[in-house]
TINUKOL-660837 format. One record per residue (C-alpha): x, y, z negated; residue number from 1. Coordinates in nm, 2 decimals. Example, Ala and Ser with C-alpha at 12.3 -4.5 7.8 and 13.67 -1.06 7.14 Angstrom:
// TINUKOL-660837
{u->1.23 v->-0.45 w->-0.78 lovex->1}
{u->1.37 v->-0.11 w->-0.71 lovex->2}
***
This chain:
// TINUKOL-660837
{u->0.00 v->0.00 w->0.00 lovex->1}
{u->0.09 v->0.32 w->0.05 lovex->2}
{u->0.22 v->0.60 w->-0.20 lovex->3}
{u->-0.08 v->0.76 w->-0.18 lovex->4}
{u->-0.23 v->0.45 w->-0.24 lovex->5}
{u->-0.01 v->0.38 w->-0.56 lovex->6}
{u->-0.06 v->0.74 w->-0.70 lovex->7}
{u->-0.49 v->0.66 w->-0.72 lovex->8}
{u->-0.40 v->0.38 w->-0.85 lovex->9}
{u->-0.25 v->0.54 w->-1.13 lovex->10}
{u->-0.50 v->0.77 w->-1.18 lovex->11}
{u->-0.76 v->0.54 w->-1.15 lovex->12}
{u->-0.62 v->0.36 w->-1.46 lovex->13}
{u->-0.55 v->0.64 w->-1.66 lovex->14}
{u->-0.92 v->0.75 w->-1.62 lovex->15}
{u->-1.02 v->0.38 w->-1.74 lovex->16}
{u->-0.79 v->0.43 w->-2.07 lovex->17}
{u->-0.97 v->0.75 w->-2.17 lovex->18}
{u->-1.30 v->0.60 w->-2.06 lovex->19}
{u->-1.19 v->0.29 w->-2.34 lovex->20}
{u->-1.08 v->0.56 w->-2.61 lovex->21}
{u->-1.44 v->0.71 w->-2.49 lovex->22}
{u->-1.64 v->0.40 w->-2.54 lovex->23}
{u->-1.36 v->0.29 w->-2.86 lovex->24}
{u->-1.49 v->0.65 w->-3.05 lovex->25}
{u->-1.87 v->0.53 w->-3.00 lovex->26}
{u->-1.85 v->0.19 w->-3.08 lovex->27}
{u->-1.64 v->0.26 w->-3.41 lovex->28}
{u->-1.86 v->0.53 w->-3.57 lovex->29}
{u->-2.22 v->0.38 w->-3.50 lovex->30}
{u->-2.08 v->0.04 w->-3.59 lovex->31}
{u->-1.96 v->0.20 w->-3.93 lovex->32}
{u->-2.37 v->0.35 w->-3.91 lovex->33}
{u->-2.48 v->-0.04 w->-3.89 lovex->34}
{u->-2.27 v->-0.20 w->-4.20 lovex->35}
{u->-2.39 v->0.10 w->-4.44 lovex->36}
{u->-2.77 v->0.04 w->-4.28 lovex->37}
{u->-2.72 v->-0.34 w->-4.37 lovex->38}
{u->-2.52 v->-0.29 w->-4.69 lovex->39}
{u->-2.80 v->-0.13 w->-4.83 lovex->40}
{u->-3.08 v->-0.31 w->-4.69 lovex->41}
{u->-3.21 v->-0.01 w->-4.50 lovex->42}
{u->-3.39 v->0.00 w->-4.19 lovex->43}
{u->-3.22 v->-0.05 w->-3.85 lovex->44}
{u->-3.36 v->0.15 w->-3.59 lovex->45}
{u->-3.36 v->-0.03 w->-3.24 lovex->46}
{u->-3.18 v->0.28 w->-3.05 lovex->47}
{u->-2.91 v->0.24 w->-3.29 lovex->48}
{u->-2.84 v->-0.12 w->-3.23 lovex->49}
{u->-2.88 v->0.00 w->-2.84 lovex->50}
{u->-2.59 v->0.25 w->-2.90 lovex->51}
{u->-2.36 v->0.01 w->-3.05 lovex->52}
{u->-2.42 v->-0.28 w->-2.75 lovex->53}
{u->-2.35 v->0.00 w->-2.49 lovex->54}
{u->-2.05 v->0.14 w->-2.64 lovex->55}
{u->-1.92 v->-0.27 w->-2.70 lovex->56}
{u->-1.98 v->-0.31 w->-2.31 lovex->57}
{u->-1.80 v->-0.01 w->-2.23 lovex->58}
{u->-1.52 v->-0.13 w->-2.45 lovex->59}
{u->-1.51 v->-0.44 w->-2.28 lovex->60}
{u->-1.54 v->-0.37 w->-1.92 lovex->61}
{u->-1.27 v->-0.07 w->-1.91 lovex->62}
{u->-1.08 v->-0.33 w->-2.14 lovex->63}
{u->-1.06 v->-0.55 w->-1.80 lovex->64}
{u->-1.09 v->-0.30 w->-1.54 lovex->65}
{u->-0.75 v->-0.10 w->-1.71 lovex->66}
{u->-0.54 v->-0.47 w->-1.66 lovex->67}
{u->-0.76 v->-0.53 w->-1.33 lovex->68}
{u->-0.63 v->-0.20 w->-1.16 lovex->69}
{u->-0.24 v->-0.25 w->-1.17 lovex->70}
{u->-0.32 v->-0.60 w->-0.95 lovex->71}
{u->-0.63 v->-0.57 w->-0.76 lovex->72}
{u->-0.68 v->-0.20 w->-0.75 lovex->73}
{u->-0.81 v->-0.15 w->-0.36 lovex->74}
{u->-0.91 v->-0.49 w->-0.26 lovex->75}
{u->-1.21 v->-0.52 w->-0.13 lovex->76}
{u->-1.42 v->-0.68 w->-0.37 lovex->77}
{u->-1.23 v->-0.52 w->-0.68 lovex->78}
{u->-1.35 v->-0.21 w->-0.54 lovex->79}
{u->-1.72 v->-0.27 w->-0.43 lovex->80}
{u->-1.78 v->-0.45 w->-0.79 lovex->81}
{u->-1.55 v->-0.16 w->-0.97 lovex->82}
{u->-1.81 v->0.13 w->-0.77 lovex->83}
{u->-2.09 v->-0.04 w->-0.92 lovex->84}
{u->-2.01 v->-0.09 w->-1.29 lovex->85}
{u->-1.88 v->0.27 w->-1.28 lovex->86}
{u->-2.20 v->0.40 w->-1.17 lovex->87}
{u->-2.39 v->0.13 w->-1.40 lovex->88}
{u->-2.17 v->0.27 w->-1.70 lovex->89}
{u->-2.26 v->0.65 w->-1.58 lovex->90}
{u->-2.59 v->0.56 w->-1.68 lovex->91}
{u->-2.52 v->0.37 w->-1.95 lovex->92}
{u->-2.30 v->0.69 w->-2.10 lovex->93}
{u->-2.61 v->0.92 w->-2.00 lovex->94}
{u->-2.83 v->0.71 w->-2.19 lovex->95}
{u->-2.59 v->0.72 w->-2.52 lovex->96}
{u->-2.62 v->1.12 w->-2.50 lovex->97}
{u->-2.95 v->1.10 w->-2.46 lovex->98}
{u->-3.04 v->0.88 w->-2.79 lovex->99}
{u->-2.75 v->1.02 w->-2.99 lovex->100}
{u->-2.91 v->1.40 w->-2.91 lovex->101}
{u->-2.96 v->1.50 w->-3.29 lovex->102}
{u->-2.61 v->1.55 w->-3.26 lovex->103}
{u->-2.64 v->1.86 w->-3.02 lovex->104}
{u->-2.83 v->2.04 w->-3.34 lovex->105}
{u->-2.67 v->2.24 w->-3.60 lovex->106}
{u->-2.49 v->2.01 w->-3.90 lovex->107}
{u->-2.63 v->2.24 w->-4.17 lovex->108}
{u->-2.98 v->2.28 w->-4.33 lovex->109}
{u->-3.17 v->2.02 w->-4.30 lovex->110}
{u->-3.05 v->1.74 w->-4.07 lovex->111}
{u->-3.11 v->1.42 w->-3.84 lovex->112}
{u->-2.86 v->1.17 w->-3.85 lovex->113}
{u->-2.87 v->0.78 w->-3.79 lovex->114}
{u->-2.79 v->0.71 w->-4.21 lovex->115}
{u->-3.08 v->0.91 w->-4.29 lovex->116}
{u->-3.29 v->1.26 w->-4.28 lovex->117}
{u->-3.24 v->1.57 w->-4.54 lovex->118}
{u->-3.01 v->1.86 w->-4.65 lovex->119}
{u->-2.67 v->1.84 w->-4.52 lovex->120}
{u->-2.51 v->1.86 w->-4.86 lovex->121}
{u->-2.66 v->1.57 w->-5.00 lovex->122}
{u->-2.40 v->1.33 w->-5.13 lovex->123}
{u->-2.43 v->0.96 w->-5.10 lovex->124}
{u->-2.12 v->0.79 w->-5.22 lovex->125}
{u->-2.10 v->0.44 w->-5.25 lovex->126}
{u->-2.39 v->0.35 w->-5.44 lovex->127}
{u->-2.51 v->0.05 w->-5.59 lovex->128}
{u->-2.75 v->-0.23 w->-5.56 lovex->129}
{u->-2.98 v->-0.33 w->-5.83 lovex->130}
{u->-2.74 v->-0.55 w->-6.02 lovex->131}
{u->-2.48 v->-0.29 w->-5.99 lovex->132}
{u->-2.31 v->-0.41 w->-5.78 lovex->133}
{u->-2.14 v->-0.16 w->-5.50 lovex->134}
{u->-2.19 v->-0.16 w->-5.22 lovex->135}
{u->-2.03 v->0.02 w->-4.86 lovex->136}
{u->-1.93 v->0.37 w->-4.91 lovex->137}
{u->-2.22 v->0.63 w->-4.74 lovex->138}
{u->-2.09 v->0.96 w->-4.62 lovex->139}
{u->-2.29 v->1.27 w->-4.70 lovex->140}
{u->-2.55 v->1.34 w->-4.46 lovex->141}
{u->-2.37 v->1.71 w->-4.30 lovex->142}
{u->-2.07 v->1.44 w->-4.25 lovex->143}
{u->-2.29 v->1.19 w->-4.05 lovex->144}
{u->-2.41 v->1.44 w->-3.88 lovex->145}
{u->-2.10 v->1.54 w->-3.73 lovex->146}
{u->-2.01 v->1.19 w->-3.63 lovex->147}
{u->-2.32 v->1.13 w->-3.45 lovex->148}
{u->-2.23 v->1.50 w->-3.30 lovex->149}
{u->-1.88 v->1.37 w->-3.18 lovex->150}
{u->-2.02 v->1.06 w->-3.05 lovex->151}
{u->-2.31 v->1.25 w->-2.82 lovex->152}
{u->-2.01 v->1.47 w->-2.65 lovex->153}
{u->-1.81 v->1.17 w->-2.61 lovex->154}
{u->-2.06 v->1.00 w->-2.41 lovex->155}
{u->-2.11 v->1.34 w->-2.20 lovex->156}
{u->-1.75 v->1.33 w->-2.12 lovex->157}
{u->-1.76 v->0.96 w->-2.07 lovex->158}
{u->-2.03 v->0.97 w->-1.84 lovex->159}
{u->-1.83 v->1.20 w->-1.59 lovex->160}
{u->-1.54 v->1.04 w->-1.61 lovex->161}
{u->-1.68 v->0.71 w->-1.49 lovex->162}
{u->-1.86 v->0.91 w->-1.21 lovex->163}
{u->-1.51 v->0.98 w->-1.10 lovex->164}
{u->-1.40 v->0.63 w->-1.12 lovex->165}
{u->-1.63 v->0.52 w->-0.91 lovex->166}
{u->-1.52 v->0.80 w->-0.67 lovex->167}
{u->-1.12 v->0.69 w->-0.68 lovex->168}
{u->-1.27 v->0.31 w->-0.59 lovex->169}
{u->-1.43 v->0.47 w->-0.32 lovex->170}
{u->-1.13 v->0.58 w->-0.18 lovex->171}
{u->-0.85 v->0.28 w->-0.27 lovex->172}
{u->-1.13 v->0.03 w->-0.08 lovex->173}
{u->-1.09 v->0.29 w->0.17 lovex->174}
{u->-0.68 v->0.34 w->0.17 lovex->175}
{u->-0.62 v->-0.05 w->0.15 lovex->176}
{u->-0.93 v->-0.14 w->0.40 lovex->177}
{u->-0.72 v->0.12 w->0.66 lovex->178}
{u->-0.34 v->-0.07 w->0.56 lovex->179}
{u->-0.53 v->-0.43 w->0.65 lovex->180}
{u->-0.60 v->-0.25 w->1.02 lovex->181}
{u->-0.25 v->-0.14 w->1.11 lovex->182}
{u->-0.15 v->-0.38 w->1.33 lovex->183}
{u->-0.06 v->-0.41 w->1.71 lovex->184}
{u->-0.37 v->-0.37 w->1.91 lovex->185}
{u->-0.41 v->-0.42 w->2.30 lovex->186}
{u->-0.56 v->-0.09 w->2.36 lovex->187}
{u->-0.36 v->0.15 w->2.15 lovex->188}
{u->-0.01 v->0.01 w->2.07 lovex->189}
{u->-0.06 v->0.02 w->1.69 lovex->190}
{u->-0.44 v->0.07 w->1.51 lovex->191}
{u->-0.37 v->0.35 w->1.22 lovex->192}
{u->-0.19 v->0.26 w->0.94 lovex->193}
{u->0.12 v->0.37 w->0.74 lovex->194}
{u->0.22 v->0.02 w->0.78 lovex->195}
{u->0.45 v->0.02 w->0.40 lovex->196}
{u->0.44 v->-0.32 w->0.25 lovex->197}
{u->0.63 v->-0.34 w->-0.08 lovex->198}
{u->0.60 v->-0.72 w->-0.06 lovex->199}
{u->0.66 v->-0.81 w->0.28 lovex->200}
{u->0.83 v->-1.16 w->0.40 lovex->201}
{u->1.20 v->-1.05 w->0.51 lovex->202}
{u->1.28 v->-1.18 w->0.85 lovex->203}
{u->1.49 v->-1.52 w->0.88 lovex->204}
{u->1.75 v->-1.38 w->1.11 lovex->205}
{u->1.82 v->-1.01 w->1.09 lovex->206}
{u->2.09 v->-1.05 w->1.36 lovex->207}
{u->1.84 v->-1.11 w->1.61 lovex->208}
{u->1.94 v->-0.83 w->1.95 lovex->209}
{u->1.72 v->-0.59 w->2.12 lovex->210}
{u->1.55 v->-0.70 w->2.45 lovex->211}
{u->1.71 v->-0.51 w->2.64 lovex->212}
{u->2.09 v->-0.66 w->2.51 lovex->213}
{u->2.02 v->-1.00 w->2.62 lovex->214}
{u->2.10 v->-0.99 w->3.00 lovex->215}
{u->2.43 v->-0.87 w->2.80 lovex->216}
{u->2.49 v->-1.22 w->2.62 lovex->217}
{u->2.65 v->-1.51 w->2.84 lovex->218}
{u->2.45 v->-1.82 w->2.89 lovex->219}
{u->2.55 v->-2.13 w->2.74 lovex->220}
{u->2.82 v->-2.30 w->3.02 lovex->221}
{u->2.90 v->-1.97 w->3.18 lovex->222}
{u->3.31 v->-1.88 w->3.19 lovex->223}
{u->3.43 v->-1.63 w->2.96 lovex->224}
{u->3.66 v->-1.40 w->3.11 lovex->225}
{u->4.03 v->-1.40 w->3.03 lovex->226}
{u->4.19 v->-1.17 w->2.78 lovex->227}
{u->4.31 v->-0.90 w->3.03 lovex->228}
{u->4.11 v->-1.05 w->3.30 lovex->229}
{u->3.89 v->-0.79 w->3.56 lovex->230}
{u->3.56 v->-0.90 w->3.71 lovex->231}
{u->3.52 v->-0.95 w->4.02 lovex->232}
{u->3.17 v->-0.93 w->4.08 lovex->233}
{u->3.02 v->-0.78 w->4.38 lovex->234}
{u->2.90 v->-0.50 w->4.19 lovex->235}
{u->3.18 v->-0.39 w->4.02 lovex->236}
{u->3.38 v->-0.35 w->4.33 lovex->237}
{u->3.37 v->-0.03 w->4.48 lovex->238}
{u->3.46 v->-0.15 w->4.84 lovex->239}
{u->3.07 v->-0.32 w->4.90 lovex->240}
{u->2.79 v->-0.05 w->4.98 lovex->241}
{u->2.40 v->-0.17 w->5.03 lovex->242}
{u->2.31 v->-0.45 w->4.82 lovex->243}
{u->2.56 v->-0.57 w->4.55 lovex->244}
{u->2.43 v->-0.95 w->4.55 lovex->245}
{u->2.60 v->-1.21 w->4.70 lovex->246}
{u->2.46 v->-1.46 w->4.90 lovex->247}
{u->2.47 v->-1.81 w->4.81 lovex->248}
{u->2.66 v->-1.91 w->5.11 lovex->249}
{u->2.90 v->-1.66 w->5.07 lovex->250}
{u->3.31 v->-1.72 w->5.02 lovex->251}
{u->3.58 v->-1.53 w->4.96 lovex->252}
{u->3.91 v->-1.63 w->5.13 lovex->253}
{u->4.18 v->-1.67 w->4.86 lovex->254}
{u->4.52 v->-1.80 w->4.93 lovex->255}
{u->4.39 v->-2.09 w->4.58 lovex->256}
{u->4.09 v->-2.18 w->4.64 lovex->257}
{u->3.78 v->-2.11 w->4.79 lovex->258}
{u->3.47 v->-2.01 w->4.63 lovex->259}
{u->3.09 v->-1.98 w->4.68 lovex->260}
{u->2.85 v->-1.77 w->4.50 lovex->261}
{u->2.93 v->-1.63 w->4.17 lovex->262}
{u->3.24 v->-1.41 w->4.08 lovex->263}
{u->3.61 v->-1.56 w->3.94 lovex->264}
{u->3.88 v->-1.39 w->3.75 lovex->265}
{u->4.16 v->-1.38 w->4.05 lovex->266}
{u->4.44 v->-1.12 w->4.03 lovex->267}
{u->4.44 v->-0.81 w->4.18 lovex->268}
{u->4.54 v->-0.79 w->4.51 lovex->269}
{u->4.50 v->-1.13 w->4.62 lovex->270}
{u->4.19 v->-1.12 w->4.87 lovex->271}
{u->4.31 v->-1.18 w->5.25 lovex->272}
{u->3.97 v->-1.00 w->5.40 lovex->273}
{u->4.12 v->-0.76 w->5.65 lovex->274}
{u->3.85 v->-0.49 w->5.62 lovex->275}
{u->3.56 v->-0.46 w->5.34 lovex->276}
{u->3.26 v->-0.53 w->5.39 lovex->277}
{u->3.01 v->-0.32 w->5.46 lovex->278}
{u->2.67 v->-0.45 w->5.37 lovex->279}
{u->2.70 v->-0.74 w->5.19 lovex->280}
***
């Protein structure tokens, strides 16, 4: 993938860590609400409950989807199931605001909170049960309160930040969907891509030539020519015009030995042709 690709993903898991601190803030003060509630044998209203199993889903999902990122950030089906549970948990944030909206009040005077209605001041301690035995520390009701306060603009914050999740999936299904194209294609040369692999196979033989060097490299068989030998070939001398290509019935007269076709690695000087040829 890409750099840019690399970068979102980044930032993709750095939004899912502050989305888990987020969902970790929730979770932790309205399950602290649920053990005083049951401690003291109080009622347990449903919406309360419903707080703590969203904030526990939250916690779990951006648990997997911080580890999921680093590895599987961009793939296809990461990415179409990551859009969804983002937008899922948008709403699910949305919905934590909207039951945990007491909060959005003032903290002093007379006051809503999930341990219990009245003045703000009002202490509650620890308390006891009717044996005297103790039983889970209470805070006061101003305190609870502001808990309940931090946890409603905690789940405002939340709820944007896994809108932009879902945006960054968007766009690393879209970056790693476009590095899968590039590719030769038939009508273009190359489909778009940046074409960086970080994991690519190396290539067995990294000594392989160019195309165009290997008219350059003998065939297997052919004779090599001798160290301070000339070629003779028709094209390298300067005395044939026209075409530059033997025939195959073609011989030289040499005062050694005749030959036919090819080119040999005779002296200089030892040709007995009277005049050059002219077209050859």
């Amino acid at each position: 993938m890409a750099l840019g690709g690399a970068a979102l993903k980044l930032f993709q898991t750095i939004l899912y860590a502050i989305e888990f601190c987020c969902a970790g803030i929730i979770l932790g003060i309205y399950s602290y609400f649920l053990s005083v509630l049951a401690d003291r044998d109080l009622f347990i209203a449903t919406w309360i409950k419903a707080v703590t199993g969203l904030a526990g889903a939250a916690v779990l999902y951006t648990i997997f989807a911080v580890l999921l990122t680093c590895f599987l950030g961009g793939k296809t089906l990461f990415a179409f199931l990551g859009i969804i549970f983002d937008i899922l948990f948008v709403g699910a944030m949305v919905a934590i605001a909207v039951l945990t909206r007491d909060g959005a009040h003032s903290c002093s005077g007379f006051v809503n909170t999930p341990l219990g209605d009245g003045q703000s001041s009002s202490k509650q301690g620890f308390g006891s049960d009717g044996d005297g035995n103790q039983i889970t520390y209470a805070a006061s009701l101003g305190s609870s309160c502001r808990l309940n306060s931090a946890c409603f603009a905690v789940a405002i914050a939340a709820a944007l930040l896994f809108l932009v999740s879902a945006l960054v999936q968007l766009c690393l299904g879209r970056i790693h969907k476009k590095e899968k194209r590039y590719g030769p294609s038939p009508s273009n040369g190359y489909t778009k891509g940046s074409g960086v692999k970080f994991f690519g196979r190396k290539h067995k033989n990294r000594n392989v030539r160019d195309a165009e060097m290997a008219g350059a490299v003998p065939a297997a068989g052919a004779t090599m020519l001798a160290p301070g030998g000339r070629d003779y070939r028709p094209s390298h001398d300067t005395a044939y015009t026209g075409s530059t290509v033997a025939p195959a019935s073609a011989t030289y007269d040499h005062t050694h030995k005749p030959m036919t076709g090819g080119y040999h690695t005779a002296p200089t000087g030892t040709y007995n042709n009277a005049t050059p040829a002219t077209n050859y």
